[in-house]
Biopython code that builds the backbone (N, CA, C, O; Angstrom):
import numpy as np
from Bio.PDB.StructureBuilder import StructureBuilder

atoms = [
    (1, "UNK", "N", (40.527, 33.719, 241.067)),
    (1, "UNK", "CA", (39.956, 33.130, 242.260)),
    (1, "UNK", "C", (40.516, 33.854, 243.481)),
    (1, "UNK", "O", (41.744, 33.823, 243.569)),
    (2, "UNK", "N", (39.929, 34.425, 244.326)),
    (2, "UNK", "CA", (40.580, 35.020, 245.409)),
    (2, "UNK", "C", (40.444, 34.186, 246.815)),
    (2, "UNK", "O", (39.336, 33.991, 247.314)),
    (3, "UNK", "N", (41.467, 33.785, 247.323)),
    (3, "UNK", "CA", (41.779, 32.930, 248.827)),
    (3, "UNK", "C", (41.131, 33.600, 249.891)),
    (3, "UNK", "O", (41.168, 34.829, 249.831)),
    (4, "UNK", "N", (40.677, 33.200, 250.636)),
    (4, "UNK", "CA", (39.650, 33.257, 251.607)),
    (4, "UNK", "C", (41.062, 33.263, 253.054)),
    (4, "UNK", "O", (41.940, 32.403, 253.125)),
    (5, "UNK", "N", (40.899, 34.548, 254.120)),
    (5, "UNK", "CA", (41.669, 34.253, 255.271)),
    (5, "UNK", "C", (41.392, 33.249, 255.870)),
    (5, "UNK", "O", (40.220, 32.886, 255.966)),
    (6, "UNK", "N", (42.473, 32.521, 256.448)),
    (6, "UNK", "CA", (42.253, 31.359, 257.210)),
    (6, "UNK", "C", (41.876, 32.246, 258.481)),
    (6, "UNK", "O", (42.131, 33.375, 258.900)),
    (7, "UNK", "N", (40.943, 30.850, 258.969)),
    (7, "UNK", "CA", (40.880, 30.840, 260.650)),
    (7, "UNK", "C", (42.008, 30.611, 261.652)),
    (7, "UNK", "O", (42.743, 29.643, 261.454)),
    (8, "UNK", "N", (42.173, 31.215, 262.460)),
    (8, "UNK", "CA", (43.495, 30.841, 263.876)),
    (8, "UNK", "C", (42.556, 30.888, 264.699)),
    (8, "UNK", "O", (41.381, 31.116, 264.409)),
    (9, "UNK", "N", (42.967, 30.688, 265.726)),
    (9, "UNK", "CA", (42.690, 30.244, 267.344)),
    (9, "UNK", "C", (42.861, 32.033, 267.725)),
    (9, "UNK", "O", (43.298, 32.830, 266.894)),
    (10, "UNK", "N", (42.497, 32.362, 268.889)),
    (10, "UNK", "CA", (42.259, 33.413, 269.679)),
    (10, "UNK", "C", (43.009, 33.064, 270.525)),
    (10, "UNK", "O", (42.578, 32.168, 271.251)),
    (11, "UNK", "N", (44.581, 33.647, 270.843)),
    (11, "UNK", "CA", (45.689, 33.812, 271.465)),
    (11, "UNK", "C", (45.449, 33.433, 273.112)),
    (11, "UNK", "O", (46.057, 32.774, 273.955)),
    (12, "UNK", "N", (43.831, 34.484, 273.049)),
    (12, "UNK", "CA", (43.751, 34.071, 274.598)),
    (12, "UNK", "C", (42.741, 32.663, 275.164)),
    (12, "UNK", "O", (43.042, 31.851, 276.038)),
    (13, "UNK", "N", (41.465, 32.722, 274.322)),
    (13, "UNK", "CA", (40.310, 31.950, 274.342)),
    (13, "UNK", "C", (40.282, 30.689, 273.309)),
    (13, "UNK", "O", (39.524, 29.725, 273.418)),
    (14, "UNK", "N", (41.131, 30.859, 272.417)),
    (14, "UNK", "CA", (40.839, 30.039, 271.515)),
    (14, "UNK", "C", (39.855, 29.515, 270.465)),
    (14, "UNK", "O", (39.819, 28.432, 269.880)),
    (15, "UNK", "N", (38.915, 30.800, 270.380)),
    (15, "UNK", "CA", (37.992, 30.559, 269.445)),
    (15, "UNK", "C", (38.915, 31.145, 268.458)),
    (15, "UNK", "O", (39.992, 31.742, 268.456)),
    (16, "UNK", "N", (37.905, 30.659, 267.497)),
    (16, "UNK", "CA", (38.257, 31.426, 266.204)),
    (16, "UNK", "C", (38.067, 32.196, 265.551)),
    (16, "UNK", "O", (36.922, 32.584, 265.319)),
    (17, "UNK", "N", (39.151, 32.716, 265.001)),
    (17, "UNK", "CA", (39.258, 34.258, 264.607)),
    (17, "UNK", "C", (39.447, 34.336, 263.025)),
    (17, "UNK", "O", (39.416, 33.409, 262.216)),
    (18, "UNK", "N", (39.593, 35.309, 262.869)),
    (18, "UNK", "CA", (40.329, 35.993, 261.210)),
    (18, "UNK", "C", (41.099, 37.084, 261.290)),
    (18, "UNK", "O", (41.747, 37.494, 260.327)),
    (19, "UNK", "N", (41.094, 37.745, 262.654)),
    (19, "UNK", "CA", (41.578, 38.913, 262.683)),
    (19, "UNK", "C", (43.354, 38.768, 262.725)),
    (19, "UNK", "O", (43.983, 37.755, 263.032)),
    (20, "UNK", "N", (43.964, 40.233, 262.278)),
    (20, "UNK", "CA", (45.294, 39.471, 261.685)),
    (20, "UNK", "C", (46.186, 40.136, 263.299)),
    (20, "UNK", "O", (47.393, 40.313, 263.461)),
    (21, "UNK", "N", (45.340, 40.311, 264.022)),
    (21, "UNK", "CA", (46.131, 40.375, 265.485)),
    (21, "UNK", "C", (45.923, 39.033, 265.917)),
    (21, "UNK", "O", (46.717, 38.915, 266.850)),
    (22, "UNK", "N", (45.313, 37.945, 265.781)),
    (22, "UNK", "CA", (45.189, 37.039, 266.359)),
    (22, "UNK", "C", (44.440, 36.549, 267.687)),
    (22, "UNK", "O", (44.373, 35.432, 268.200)),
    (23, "UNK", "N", (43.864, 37.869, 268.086)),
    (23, "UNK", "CA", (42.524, 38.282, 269.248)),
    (23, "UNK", "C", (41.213, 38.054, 268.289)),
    (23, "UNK", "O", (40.861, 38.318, 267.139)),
    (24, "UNK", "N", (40.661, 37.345, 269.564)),
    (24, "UNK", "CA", (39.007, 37.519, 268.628)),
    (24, "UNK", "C", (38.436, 39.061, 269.688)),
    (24, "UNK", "O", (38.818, 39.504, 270.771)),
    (25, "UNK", "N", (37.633, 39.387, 268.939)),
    (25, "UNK", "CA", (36.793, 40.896, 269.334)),
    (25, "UNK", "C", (36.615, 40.732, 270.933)),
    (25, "UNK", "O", (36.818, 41.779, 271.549)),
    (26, "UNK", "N", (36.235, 39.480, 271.801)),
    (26, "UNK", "CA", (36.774, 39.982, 273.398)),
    (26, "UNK", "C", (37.473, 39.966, 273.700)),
    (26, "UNK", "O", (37.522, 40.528, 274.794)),
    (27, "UNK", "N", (38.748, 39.397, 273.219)),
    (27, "UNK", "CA", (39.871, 39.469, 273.870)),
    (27, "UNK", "C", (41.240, 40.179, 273.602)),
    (27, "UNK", "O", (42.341, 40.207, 274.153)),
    (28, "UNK", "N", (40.385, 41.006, 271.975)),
    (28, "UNK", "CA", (41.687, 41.756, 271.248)),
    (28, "UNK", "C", (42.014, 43.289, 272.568)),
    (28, "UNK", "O", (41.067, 44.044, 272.790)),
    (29, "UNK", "N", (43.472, 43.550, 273.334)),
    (29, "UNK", "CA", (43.739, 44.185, 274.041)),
    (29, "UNK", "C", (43.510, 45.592, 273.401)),
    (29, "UNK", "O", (43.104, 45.384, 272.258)),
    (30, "UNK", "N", (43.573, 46.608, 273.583)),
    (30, "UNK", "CA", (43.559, 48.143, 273.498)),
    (30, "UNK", "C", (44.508, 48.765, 272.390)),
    (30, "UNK", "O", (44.432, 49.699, 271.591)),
    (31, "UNK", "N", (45.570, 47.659, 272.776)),
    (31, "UNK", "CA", (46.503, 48.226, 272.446)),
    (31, "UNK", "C", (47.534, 47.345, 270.910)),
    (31, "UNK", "O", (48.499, 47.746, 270.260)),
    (32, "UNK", "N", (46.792, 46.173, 270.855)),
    (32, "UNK", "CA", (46.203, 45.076, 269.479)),
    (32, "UNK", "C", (46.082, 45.583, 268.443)),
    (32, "UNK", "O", (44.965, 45.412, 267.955)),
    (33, "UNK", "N", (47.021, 46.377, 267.638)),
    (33, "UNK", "CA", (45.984, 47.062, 266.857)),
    (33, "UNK", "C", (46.938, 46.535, 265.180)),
    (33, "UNK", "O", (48.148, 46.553, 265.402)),
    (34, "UNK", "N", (46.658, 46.173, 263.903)),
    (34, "UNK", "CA", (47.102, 45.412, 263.068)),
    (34, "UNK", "C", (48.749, 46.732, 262.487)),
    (34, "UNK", "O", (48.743, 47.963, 262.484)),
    (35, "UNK", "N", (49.591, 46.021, 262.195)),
    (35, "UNK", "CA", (50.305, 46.895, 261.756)),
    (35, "UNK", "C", (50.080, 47.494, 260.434)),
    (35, "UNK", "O", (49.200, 46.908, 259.804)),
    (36, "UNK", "N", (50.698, 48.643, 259.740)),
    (36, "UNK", "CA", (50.759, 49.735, 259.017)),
    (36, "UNK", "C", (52.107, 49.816, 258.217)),
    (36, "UNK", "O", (53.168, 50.147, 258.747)),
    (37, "UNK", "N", (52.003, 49.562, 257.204)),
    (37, "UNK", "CA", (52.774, 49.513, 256.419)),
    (37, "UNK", "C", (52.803, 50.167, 255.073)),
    (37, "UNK", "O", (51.686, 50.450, 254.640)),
    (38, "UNK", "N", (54.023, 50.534, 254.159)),
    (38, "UNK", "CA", (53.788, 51.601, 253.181)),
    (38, "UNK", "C", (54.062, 50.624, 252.082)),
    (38, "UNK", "O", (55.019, 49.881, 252.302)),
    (39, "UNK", "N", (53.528, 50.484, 251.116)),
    (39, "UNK", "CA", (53.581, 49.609, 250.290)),
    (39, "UNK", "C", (53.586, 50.202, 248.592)),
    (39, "UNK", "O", (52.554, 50.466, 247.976)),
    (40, "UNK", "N", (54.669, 50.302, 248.160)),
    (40, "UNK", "CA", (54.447, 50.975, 246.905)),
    (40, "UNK", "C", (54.117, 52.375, 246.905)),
    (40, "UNK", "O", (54.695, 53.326, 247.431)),
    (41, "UNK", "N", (52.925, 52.300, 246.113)),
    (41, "UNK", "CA", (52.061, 53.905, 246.507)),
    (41, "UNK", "C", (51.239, 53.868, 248.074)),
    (41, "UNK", "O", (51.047, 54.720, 248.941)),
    (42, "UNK", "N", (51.028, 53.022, 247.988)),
    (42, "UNK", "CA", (49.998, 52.863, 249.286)),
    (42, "UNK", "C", (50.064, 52.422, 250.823)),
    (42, "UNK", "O", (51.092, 52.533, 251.490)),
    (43, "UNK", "N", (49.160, 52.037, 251.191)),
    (43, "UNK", "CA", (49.353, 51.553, 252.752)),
    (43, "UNK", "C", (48.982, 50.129, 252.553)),
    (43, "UNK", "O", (48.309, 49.762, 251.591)),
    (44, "UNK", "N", (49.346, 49.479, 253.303)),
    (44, "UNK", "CA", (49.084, 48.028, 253.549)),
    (44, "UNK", "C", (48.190, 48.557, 255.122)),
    (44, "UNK", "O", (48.564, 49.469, 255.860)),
    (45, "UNK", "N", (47.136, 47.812, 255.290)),
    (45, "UNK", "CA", (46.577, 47.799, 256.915)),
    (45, "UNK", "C", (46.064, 46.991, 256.988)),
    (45, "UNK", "O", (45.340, 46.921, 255.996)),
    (46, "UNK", "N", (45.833, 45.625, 258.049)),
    (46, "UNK", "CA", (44.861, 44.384, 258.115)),
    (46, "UNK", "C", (44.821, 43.730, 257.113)),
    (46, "UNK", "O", (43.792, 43.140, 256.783)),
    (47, "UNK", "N", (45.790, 43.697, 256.500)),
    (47, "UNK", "CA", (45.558, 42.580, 255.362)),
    (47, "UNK", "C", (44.185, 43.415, 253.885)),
    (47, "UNK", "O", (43.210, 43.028, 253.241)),
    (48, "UNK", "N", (44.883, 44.482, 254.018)),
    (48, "UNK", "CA", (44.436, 45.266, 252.857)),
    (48, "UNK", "C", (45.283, 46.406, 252.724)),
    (48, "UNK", "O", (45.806, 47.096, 253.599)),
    (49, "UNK", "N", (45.349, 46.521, 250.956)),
    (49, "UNK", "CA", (46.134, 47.752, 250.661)),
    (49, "UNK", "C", (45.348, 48.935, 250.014)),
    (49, "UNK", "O", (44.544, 48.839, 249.086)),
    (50, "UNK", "N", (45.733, 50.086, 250.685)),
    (50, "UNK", "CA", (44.793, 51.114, 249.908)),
    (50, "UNK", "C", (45.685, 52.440, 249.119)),
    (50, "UNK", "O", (46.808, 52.788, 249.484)),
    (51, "UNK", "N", (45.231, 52.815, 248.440)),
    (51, "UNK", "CA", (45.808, 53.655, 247.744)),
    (51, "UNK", "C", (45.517, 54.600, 248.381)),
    (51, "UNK", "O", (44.445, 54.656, 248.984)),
    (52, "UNK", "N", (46.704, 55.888, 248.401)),
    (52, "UNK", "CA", (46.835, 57.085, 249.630)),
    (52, "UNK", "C", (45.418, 57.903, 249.275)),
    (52, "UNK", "O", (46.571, 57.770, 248.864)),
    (53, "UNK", "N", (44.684, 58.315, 249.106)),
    (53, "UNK", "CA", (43.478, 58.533, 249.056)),
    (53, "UNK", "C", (42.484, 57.656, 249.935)),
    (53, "UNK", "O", (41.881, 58.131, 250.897)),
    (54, "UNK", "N", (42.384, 56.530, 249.583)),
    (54, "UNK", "CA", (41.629, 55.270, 249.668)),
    (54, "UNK", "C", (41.554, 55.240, 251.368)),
    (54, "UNK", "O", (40.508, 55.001, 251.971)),
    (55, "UNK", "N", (43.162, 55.595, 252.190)),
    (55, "UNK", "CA", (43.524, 55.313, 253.043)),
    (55, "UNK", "C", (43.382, 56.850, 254.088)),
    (55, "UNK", "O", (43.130, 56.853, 255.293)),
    (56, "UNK", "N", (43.628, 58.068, 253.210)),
    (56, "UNK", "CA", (42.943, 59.103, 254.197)),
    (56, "UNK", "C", (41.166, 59.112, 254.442)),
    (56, "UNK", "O", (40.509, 59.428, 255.434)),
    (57, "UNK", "N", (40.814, 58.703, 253.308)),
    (57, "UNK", "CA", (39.321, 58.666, 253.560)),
    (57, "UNK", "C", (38.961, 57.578, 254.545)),
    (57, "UNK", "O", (38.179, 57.795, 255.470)),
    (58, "UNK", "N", (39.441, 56.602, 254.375)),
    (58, "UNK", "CA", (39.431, 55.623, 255.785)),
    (58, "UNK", "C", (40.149, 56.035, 256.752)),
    (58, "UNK", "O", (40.223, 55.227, 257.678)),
    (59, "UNK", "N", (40.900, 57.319, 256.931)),
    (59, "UNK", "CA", (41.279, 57.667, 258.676)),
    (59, "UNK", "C", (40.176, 58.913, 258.969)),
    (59, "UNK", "O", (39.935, 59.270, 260.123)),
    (60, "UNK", "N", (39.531, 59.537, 257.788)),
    (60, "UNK", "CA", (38.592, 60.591, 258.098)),
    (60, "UNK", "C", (37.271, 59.797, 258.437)),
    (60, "UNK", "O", (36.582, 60.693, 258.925)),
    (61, "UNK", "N", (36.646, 58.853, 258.464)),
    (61, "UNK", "CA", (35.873, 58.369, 258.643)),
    (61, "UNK", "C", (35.736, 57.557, 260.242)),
    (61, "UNK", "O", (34.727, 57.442, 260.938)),
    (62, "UNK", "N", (37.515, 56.935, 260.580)),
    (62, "UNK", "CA", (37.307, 55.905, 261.936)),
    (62, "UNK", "C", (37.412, 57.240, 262.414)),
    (62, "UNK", "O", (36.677, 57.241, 263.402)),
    (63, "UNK", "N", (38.094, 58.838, 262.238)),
    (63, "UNK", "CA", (38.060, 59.368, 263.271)),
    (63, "UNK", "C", (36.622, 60.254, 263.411)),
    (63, "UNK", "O", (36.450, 60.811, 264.495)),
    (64, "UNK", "N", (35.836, 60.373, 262.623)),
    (64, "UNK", "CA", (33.929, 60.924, 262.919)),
    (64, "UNK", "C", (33.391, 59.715, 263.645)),
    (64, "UNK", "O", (32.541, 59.903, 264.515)),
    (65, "UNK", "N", (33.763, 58.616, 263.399)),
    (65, "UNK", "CA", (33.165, 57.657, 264.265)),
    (65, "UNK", "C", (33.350, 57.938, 265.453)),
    (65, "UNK", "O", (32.474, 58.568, 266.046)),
    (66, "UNK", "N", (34.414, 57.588, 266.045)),
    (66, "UNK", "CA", (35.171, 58.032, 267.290)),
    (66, "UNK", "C", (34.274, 59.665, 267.781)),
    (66, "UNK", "O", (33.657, 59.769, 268.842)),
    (67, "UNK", "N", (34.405, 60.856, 266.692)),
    (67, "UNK", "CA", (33.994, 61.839, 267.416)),
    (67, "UNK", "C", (32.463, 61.746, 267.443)),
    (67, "UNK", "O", (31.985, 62.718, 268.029)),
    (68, "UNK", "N", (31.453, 60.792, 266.944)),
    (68, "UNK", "CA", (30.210, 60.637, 266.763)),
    (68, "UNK", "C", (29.658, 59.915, 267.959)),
    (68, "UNK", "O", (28.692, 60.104, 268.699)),
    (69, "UNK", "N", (30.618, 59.019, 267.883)),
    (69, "UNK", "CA", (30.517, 58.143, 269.381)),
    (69, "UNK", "C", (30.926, 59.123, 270.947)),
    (69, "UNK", "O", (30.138, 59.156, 271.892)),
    (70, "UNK", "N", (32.020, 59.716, 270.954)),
    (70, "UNK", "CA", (32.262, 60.772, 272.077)),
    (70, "UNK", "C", (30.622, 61.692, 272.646)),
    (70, "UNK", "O", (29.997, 61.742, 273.705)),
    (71, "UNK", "N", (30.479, 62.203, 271.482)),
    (71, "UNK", "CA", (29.063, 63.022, 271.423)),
    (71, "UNK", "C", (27.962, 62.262, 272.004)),
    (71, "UNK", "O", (27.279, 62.985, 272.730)),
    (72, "UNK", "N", (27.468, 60.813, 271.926)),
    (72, "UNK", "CA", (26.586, 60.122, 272.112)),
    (72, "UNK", "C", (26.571, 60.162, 274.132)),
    (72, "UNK", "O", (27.592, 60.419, 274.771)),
    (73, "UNK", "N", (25.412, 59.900, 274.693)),
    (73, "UNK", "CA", (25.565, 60.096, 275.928)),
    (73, "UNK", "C", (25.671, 58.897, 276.613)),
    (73, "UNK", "O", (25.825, 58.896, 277.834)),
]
sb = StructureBuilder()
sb.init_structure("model")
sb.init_model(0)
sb.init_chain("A")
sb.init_seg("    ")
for serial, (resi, resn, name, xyz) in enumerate(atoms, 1):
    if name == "N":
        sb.init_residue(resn, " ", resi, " ")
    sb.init_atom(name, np.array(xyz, "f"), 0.0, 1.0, " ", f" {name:<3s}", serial, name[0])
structure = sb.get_structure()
């Protein structure tokens, strides 16, 4: 059976969130960002662990986003 994240309150607004900064999406700051941790073989990030593969392919991807989005006018 796998547990479902609880809901919290939004630090600033008080709606509710899941995110493990505790900001909901308007009010998470810039600089909010979930911690990074090495876990075994892998990374822990947001309340997920990925295996070092698992976890470069997820930094090659947020960073084409980022450069996909730059490109856009």
């Amino acid at each position: 059976m796998v547990r479902k994240r609880p809901s919290r309150h939004c630090l600033t607004c008080r709606r509710p969130t899941k995110s493990v900064t505790s900001f909901c999406a308007d009010c998470r700051p810039a600089d909010a960002i979930p911690l990074v941790s090495v876990v075994g073989g892998g990374l822990s990030f947001a309340g997920l662990t990925f295996t070092l593969t698992q976890a470069r392919h997820l930094a090659d991807t947020l960073h084409d986003a980022i450069d996909h989005q730059e490109l856009q006018p």
